[in-house]
Backbone as a ProteinNet text record, in pm:
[ID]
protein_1_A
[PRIMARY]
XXXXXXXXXXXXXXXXXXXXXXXXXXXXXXXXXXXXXXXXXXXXXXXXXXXXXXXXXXXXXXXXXXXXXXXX
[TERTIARY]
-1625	-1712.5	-1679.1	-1551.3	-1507.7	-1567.8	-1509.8	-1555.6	-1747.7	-1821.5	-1961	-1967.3	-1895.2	-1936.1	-1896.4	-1806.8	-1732.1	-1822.8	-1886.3	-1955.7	-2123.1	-2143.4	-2263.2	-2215.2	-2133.3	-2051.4	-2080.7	-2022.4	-2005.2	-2118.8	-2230.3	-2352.1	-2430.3	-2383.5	-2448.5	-2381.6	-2283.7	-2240.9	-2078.2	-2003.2	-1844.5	-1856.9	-1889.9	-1875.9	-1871.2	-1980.5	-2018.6	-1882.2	-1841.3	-1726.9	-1622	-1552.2	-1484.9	-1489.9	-1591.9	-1567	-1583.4	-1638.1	-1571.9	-1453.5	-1337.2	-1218.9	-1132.7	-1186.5	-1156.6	-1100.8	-1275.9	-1275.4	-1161.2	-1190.7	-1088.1	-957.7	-867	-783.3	-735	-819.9	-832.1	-809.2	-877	-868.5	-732.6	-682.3	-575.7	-435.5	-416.9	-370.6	-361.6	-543.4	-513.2	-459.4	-462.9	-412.4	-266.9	-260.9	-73.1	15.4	-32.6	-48.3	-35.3	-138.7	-97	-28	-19.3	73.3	208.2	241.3	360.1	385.7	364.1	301.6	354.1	275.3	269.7	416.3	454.6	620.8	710.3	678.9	731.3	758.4	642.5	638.8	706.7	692.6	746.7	904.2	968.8	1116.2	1159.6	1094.4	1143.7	1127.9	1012.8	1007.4	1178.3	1194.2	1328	1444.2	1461.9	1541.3	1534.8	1416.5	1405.4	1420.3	1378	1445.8	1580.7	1622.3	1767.8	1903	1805.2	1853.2	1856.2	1731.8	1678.7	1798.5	1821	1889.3	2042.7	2063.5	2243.6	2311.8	2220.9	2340.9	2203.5	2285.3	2186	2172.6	2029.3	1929.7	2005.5	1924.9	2025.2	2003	2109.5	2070.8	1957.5	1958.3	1872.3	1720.3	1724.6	1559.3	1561.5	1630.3	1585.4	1584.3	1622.7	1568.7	1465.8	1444.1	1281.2	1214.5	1197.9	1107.7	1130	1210	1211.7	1156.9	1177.1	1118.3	937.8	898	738.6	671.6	800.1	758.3	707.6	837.4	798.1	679.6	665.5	531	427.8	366.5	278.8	272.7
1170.6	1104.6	1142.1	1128.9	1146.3	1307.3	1411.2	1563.5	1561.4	1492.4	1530.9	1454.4	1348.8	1278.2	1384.9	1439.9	1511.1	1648.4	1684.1	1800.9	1788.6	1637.7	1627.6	1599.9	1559.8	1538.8	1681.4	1790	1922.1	1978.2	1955.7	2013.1	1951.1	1843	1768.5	1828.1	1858.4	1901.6	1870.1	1956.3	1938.1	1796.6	1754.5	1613.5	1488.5	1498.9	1433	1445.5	1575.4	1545.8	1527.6	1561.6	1500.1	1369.1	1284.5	1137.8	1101.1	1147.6	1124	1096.6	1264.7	1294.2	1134.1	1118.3	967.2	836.7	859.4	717.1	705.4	845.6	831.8	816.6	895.1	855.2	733	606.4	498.5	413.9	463.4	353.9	357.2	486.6	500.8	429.6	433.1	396.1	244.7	169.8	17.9	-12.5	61	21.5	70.4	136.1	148.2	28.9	8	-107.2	-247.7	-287.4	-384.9	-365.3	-268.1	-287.4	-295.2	-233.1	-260.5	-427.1	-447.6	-625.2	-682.3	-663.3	-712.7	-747.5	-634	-585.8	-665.1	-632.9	-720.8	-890.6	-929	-1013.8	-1086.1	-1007.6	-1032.8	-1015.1	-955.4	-955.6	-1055.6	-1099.8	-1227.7	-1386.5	-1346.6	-1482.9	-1486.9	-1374	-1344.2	-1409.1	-1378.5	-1406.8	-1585.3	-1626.3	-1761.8	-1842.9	-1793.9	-1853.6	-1840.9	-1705.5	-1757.5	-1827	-1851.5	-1930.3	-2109.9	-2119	-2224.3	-2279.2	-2183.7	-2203.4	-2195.2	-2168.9	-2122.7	-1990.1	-1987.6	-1882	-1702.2	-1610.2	-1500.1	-1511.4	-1423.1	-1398.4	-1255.5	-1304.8	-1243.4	-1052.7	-989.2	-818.8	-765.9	-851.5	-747.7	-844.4	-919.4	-980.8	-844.7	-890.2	-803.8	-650.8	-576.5	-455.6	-438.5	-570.6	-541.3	-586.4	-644.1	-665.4	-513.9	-453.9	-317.6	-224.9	-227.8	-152	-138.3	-262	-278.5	-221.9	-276.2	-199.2	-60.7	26.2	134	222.7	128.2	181.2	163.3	91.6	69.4	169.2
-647	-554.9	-410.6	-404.2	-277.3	-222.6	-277.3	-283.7	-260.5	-349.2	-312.9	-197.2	-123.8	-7.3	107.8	121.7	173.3	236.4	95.7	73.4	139.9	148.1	214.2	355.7	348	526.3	591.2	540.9	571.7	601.5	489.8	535.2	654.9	661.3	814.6	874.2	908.3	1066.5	1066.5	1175.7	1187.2	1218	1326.9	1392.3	1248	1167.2	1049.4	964.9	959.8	854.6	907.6	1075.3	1130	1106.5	1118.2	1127.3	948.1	887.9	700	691.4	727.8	744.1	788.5	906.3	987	918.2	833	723.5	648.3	573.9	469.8	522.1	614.6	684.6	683.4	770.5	815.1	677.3	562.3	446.1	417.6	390	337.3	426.5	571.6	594.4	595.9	587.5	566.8	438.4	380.3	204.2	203.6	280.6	273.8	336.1	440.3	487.5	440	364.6	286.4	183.1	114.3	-10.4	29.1	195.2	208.9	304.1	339.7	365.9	225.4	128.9	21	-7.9	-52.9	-58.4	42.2	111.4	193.2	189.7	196.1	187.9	-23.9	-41.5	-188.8	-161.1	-67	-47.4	-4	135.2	191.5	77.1	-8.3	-83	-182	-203.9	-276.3	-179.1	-109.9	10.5	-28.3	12.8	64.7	-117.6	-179.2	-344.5	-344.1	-306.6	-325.1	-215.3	-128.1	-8.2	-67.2	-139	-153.8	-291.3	-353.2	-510	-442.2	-326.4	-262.5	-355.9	-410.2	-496.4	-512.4	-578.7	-567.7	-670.1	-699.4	-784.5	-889.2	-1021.3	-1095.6	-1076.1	-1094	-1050.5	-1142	-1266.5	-1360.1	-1350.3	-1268.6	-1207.2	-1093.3	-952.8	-890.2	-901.9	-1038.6	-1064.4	-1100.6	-1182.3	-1247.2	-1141.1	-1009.6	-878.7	-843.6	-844.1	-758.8	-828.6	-1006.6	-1047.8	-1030.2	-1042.5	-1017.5	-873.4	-813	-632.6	-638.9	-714.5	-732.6	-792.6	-911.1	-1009.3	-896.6	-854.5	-734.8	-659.7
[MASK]
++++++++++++++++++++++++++++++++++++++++++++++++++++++++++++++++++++++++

């Protein structure tokens, strides 16, 4: 999809697919964006559970949180 959008971008004109180029750009970076937010914000809740419990969280929980980070 992306490629035939691209491809009609092109036939309109540089300017046209300059600003396609843009979009796509722009999405990608808002979606990197939040997923790292996300992450983020999924660390500090870790933090604040095990602040909340006084003691740390067990290692083989937080591998499997890190492992999922990663698959993502």
């Amino acid at each position: 999809m992306i490629m035939q959008e691209s491809g009609k971008a092109a036939q309109a004109g540089f300017v046209v697919l300059l600003q396609f180029m843009a979009l796509i750009s722009l999405n990608l970076a808002i979606l990197t964006c939040c997923r790292s937010r996300f992450w983020m914000a999924a660390w500090v809740l870790m933090l604040l559970v095990e602040s909340v419990m006084r003691r740390d969280i067990k290692q083989e929980v937080k591998e499997r949180v890190y492992q999922q980070r990663s698959s993502f």
